[in-house]
Phi, psi and omega in degrees: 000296186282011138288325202258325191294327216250325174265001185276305213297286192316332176264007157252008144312305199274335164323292190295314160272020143305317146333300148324297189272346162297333195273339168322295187291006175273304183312277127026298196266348184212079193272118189291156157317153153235167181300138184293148172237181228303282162333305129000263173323271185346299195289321166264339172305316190327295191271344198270073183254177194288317178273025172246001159290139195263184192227087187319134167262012200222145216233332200201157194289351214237338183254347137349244175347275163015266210284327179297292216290328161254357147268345157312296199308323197261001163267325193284309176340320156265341191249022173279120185278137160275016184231017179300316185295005187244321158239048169236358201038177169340301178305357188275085226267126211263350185292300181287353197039047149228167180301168176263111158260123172309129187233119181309145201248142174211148177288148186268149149264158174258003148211144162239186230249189182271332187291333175300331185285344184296316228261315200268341198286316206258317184280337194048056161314174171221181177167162216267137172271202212262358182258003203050046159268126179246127195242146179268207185290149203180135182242186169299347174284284191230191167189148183264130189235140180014067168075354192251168159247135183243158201253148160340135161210184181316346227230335185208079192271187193293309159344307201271354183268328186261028165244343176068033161309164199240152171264016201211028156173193209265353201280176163250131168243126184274175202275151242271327171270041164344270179336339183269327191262332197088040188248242279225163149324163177284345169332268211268119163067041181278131194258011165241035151291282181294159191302347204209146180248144170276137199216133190266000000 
């Protein structure tokens, strides 16, 4: 009895830190944003203003890339090593002359909900869409789409950002801190939802 009692302990002993250490390296492989605060927000309406919005030049996700992939190439061109890939080891992506990072992914909806707008409108939440393409932070000016900030046009206005419109198709995203607000599931908006991460 007290053999059979000793191996049920030990194996929910070994159990929970298998657990444990999954969710570490889950975290660890996928680190969320965090949320802005009050003070935060304040401090970028300051500086973010209209003429500091850039004027999008790309129409579609394939002149996006395009134009990122070329200005990769013409900024890397004089500082390029021919021995990076080799003393950078294996992880090592020699088309960007950088590491390969896994970029989270989030499922799209075909309409979205109020609460989300609540979360983007008062917090400027943020999130990722179904290519791992990432929106910041955003005012009545602008919105940081993968680090740059662009100002409003016909095709994508403010309206469609604090609804968590996507900028390369029709879908909604809730925001990248679901979990925090109580909008999703251990599911829903799993950043190993979709099957495959885009990798640069």
């Amino acid at each position: 009895m007290k053999l059979l009692l000793k191996s049920t302990v030990s194996t929910l002993a070994l159990f929970l830190l298998f657990s444990l250490a999954s969710q570490a390296q889950s975290h660890m492989q996928h680190p969320s944003k965090k949320m802005m605060s009050e003070k935060q927000i304040k401090k970028m309406d300051r500086k973010h203003k209209k003429h500091k919005a850039t004027r999008r030049s790309f129409k579609s996700q394939q002149e996006f890339l395009h134009k990122r992939k070329r200005l990769s190439n013409n900024t890397h061109t004089k500082h390029m090593d021919s021995n990076s890939r080799f003393n950078h080891g294996k992880h090592y992506n020699q088309s960007n002359n950088g590491y390969k990072k896994p970029m989270p992914r989030q499922r799209g909806y075909r309409h979205f909900k109020r609460g989300w707008m609540l979360a983007y409108r008062y917090d400027r939440a943020s999130f990722y869409d179904s290519e791992g393409f990432y929106y910041g932070y955003f005012n009545r000016h602008g919105y940081y789409f993968e680090d740059t900030f662009y100002r409003y046009d016909r095709f994508y206005s403010y309206r469609d950002r604090v609804r968590g419109r996507g900028l390369f198709d029709n879908n909604y995203y809730m925001p990248s801190a679901c979990r925090k607000y109580g909008f999703c599931n251990k599911r829903e908006n799993n950043y190993g939802y979709a099957p495959n991460h885009r990798t640069w």
